[in-house]
MIBA-232409 format. One line per 8 residues: number of its first residue (from 1); their letters; for each residue x, y, z of C-alpha. Coordinates in steps of 0.2 Angstrom, whole numbers. Example, Ala and Ser with C-alpha at 12.3 -4.5 7.8 and 13.67 -1.06 7.14 Angstrom:
<recs>
1 = AS = 62 -22 39  68 -5 36
</recs>
This chain:
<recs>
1 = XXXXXXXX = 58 113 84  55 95 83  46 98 62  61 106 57  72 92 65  60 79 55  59 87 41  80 87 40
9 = XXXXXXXX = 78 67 45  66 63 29  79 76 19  93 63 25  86 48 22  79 51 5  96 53 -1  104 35 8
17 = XXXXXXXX = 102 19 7  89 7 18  105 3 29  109 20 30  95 26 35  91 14 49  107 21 54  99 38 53
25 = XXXXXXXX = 83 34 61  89 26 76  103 41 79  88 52 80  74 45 89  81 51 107  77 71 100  59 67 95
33 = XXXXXXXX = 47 69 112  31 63 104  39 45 97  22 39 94  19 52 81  35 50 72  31 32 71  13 36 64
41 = XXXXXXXX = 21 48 52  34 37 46  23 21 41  9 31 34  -1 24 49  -13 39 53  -30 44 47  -36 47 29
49 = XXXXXXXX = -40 69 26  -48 69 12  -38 79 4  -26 72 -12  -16 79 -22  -28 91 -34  -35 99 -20  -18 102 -11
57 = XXXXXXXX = -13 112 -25  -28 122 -26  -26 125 -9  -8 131 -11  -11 142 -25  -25 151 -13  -9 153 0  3 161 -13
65 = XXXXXXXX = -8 168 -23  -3 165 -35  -9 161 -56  -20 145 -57  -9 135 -66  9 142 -59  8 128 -44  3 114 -53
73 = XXXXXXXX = 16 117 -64  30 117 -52  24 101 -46  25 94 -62  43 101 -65  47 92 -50  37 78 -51  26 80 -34
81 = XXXXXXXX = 20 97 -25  32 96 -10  47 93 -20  39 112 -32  36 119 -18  53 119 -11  61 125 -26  46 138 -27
89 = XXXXXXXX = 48 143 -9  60 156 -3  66 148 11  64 155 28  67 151 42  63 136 55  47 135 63  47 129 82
97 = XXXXXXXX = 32 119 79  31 103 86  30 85 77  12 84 88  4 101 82  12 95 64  3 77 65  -13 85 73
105 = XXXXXXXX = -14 96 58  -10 82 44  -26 73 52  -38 86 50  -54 81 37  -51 92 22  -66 88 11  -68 109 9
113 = XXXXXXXX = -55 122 4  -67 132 14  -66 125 29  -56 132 48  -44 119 42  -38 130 30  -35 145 41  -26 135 53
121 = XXXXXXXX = -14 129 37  -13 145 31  -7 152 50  6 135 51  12 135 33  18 153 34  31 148 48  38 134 38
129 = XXXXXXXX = 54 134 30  55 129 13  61 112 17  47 109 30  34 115 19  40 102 5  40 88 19  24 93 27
137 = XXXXXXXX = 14 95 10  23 76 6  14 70 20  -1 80 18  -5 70 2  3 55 9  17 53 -2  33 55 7
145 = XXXXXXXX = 43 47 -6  58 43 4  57 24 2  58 20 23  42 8 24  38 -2 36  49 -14 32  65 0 38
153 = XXXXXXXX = 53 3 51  54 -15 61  72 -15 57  77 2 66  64 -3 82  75 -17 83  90 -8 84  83 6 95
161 = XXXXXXXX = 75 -6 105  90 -20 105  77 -33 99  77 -46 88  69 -41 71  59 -57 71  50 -51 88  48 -32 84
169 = XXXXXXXX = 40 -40 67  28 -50 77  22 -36 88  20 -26 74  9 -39 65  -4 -38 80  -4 -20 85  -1 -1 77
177 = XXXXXXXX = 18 4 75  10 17 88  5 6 101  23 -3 100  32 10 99  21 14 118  22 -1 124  41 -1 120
185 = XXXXXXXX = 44 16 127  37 8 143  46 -6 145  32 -17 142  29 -31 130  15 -26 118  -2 -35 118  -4 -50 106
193 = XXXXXXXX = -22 -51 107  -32 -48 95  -42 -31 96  -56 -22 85  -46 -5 79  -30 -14 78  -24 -19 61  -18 -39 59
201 = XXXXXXXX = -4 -40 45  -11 -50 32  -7 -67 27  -1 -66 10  -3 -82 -5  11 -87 -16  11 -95 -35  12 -115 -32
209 = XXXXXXXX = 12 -127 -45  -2 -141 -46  8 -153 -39  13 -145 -23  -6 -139 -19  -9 -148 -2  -21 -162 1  -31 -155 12
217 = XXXXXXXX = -39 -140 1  -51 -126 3  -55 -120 -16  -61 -101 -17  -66 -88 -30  -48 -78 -32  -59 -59 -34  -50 -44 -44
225 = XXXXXXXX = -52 -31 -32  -44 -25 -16  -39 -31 -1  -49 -23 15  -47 -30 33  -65 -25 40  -66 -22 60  -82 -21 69
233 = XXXXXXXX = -87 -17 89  -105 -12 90  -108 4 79  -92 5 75  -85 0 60  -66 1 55  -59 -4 37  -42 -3 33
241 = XXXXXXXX = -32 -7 17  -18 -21 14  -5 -5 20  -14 -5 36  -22 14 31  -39 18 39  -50 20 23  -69 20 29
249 = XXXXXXXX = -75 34 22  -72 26 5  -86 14 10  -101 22 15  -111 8 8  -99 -7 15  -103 0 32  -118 1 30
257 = XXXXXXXX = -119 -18 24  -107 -23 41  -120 -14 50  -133 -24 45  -124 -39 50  -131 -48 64  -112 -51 71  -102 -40 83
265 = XXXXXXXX = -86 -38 88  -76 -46 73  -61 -44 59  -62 -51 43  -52 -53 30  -61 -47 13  -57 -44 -6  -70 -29 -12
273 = XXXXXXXX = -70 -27 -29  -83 -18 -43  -96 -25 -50  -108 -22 -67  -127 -17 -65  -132 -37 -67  -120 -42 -50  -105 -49 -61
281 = XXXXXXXX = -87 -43 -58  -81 -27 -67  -64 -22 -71  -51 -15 -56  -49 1 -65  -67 5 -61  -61 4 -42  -51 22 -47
289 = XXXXXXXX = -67 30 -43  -66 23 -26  -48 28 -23  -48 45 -29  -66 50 -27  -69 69 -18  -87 65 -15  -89 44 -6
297 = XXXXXXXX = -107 45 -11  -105 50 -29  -93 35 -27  -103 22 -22  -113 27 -40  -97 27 -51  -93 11 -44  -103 -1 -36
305 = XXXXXXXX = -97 -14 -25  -96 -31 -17  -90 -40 -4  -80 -56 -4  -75 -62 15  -66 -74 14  -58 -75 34  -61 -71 49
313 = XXXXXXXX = -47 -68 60  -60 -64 78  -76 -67 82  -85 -61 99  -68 -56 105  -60 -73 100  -44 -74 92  -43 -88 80
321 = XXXXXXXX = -27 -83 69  -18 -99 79  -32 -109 73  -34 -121 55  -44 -116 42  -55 -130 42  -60 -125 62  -61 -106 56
329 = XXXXXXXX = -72 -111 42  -87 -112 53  -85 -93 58  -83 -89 42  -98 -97 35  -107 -87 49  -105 -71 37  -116 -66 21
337 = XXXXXXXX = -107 -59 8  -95 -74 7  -81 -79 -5  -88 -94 -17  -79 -109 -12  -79 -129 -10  -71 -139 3  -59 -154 -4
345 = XXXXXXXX = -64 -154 -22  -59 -172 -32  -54 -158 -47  -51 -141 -43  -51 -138 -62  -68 -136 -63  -72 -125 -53  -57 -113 -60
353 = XXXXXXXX = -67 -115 -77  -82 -109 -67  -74 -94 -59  -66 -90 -75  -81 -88 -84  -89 -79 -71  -76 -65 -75  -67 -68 -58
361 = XXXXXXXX = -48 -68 -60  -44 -87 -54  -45 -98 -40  -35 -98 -21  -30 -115 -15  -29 -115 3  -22 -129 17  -37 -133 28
369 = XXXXXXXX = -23 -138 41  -14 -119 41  -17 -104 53  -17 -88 50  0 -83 45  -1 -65 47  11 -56 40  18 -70 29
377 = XXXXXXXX = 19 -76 11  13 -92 12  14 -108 1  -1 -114 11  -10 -101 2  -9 -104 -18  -16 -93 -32  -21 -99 -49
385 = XXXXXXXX = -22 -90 -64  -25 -90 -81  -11 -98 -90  1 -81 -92  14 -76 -79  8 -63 -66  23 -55 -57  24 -38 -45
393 = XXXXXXXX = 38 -26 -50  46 -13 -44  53 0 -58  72 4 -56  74 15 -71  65 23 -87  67 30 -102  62 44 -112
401 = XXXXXXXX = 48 38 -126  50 45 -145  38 56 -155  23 62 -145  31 52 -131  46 62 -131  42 72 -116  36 58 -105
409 = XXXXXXXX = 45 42 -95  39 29 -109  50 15 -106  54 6 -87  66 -6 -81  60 -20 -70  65 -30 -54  63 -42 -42
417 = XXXXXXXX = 70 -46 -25  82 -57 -21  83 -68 -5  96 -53 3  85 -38 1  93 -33 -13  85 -32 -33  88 -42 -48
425 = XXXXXXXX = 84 -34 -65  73 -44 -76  71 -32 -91  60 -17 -97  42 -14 -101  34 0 -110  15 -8 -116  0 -9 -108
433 = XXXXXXXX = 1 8 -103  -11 23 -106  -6 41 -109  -12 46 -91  0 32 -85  16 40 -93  11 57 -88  9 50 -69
441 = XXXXXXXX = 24 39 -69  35 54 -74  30 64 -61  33 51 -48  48 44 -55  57 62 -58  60 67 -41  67 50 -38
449 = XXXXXXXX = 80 51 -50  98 44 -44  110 45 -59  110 46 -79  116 30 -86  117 32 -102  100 35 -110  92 27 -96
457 = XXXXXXXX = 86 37 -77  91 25 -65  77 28 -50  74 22 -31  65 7 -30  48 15 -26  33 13 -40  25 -5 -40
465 = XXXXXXXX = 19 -12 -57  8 -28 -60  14 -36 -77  10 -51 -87  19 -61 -101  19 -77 -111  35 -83 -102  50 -82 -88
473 = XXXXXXXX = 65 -84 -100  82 -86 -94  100 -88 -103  117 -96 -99  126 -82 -90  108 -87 -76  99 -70 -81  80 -70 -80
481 = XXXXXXXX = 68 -61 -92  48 -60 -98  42 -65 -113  33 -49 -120  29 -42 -105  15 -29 -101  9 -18 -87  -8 -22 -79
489 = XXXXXXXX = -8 -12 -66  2 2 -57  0 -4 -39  0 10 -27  -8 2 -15  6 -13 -14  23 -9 -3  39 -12 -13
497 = XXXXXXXX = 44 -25 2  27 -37 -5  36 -39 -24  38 -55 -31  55 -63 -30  66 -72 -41  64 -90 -32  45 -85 -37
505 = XXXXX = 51 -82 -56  60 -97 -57  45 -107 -51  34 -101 -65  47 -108 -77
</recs>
């Protein structure tokens, strides 16, 4: 019954608070057999399906039977499928399936309705108990929406473990939740070394002013596209996403470039971002075709790609994260389809004006003197941008718009972290949005709902946003705001946990 135990853990924790439920988390572990899968299940860290969220709702509607529309609309009333399809449901009763059989089923390629994938949901979902359908199909579409990333995560292993978070941290950094959480059950230290198939955290950059760049630079194209750690052994070619999700099959035409490569076993560290017919960057939001994309083929058309490596974390199975840039420059440079950079510029200006006008976002300013700081943000790694603020959010509340807005989450309070783990409110924003981007918004932020305050639905602190403005503000009570603020991107593929701070805010001033 271990489903229907898990399914009541991810009820639980939904509803408490992170200390909570670590708390939760560690009093439960002991009943789960297969903690190598719970683990999996709880940081997201098992395979891509194929299958999203459209095509989970056709598939449902095939199971019930029922009208085309019926589904979807109860995933709209509620905001997500599993959260309609526990109020659709009828209840039941507990199935005795196990977390393995679950997890073994969640993995299976779903790139057809008609597939004996189906007929072995159809067989398991039938057994299911309301609430263990709603958690199942959560994880299904990998959206659990219970808030416990990886961040929880570390801090309950520590606790189950009676570790230090600092050291569970570490491990995790070099190796799956899954192999830690083996090597762990085993009383053994997990493996630091640096393996192909074994996602490295990523070093992240931070927003430094000139005057604190270090000496010792490497300048670099900053790209607009998304982060992809790329692993290769032979044939075998593994990319993962900045969450640490294997996303290959995205990539059909990035593998076949790695392939090509006269390089093998490595990991690099990359940015891939679109590009226009003539080689020159295109806008993010063309990457949507990539994300979303039922066909990777028909992808690659929508949006063409490139590749900008700009690390390398091993080479022919040597590790080189505790070695300075300017020694793992030389392996880098070994790489086509390299980031443009220049070593120890006497002005780093111009090239920003050259990357600028090449369409590219900005520059990174690197210390030639740093490792590889995996799984930390850096002030050896500086970002530079055009002259407007730039800050990650995370929405803690919206509001309802007016006239043909009336019906849609229009307007959205912003936060930052503070230095306890905690949030700091810096204000609302309600422009740069489309009207797609309302109609998605709501229907993540419904089911996340804690309380009415007034006019304003006060939400868990899930949904990322990337927002601009002219200026960080503050006043004399020591509040922070933005200067007409407005959405860039919504950043599903940025944990709440990599949100900018207010120490970050207050160095923008």
């Amino acid at each position: 019954m271990s489903w229907s135990r898990f399914s009541r853990l991810n009820q639980a924790i939904e509803d408490l608070s992170p200390t909570a439920s670590i708390v939760q988390v560690k009093r439960a572990w002991d009943l789960f057999d297969d903690k190598e899968a719970l683990v999996s299940l709880l940081t997201l860290e098992y395979p891509m399906n194929n299958l999203g969220q459209k095509k989970a709702v056709k598939w449902v509607t095939k199971f019930y039977e029922a009208f085309d529309d019926e589904i979807e609309q109860y995933a709209d009333m509620y905001g997500d499928l599993g959260e309609g399809i526990y109020f659709f449901d009828e209840g039941g009763e507990d199935s005795n399936f196990s977390i393995t059989a679950v997890y073994n089923l969640l993995i299976q390629d779903c790139s057809r309705i008609e597939s004996n994938t189906f007929d072995l949901f159809d067989s398991m979902f039938e057994e299911m108990s309301a609430l263990e359908k709603k958690w199942f199909l959560r994880y299904w579409v990998r959206t659990p929406r219970h808030g416990f990333g990886s961040g929880n995560v570390v801090k309950a292993l520590a606790k189950i473990y009676d570790k230090k978070q600092a050291e569970v941290k570490k491990h995790c950094n070099f190796n799956t939740y899954r192999n830690v959480v083996s090597a762990y059950e085993s009383g053994e230290t997990p493996s630091m070394d640096l393996t192909v198939g074994s996602y490295v955290a990523p070093m992240l950059a931070k927003s430094v002013p000139k005057n604190k760049w270090p000496r010792e630079k490497l300048v670099e194209y900053k790209y607009d596209g998304a982060r992809y750690q790329i692993h290769r052994n032979g044939d075998n070619v593994i990319i993962f996403n900045r969450k640490g999700v294997i996303v290959t099959e995205q990539f059909p035409d990035v593998v076949r470039e790695v392939l090509s490569w006269e390089i093998s076993p490595f990991i690099v560290d990359s940015e891939i971002y679109p590009i226009n017919e003539d080689g020159s960057p295109a806008k993010f939001q063309l990457m949507n075709a990539r994300f979303h994309s039922k066909d990777a083929n028909e992808a690659v058309i929508k949006c063409p790609v490139a590749i900008a490596i700009f690390d390398c974390l091993m080479i022919r199975g040597n590790g080189l994260i505790d070695t300075p840039l300017k020694d793992r420059l030389q392996f880098i440079e070994m790489f086509p389809d390299q980031a443009a950079r220049v070593v120890n510029p006497d002005n780093s200006i111009p090239f920003y004006s050259e990357a600028i006008s090449k369409g590219f976002e900005g520059i990174m300013i690197k210390d030639l003197n740093a490792c590889y700081e995996s799984g930390k943000r850096s002030v050896k790694w500086a970002k530079y941008k055009p002259p407007t603020i730039e800050l990650d959010v995370v929405i803690t509340g919206a509001r309802y718009g007016d006239g043909k807005r009336a019906n849609v989450m229009a307007s959205y309070d912003m936060a930052v972290s503070d230095s306890e783990g905690g949030f700091i409110s810096i204000g609302a924003v309600g422009t740069g949005f489309s009207d797609s981007d309302f109609l998605s918004l709501t229907r993540q932020l419904k089911p996340i709902v804690t309380h009415l305050d007034g006019d304003t639905h006060k939400v868990k602190p899930r949904i990322v946003l990337q927002v601009k403005a002219d200026l960080v503000t503050s006043n004399e009570k020591g509040e922070y705001g933005l200067r007409f603020p407005r959405k860039t991107r919504i950043r599903n593929d940025k944990p709440v946990s990599d949100i900018n701070t207010i120490d970050d805010m207050k160095e923008m001033m």
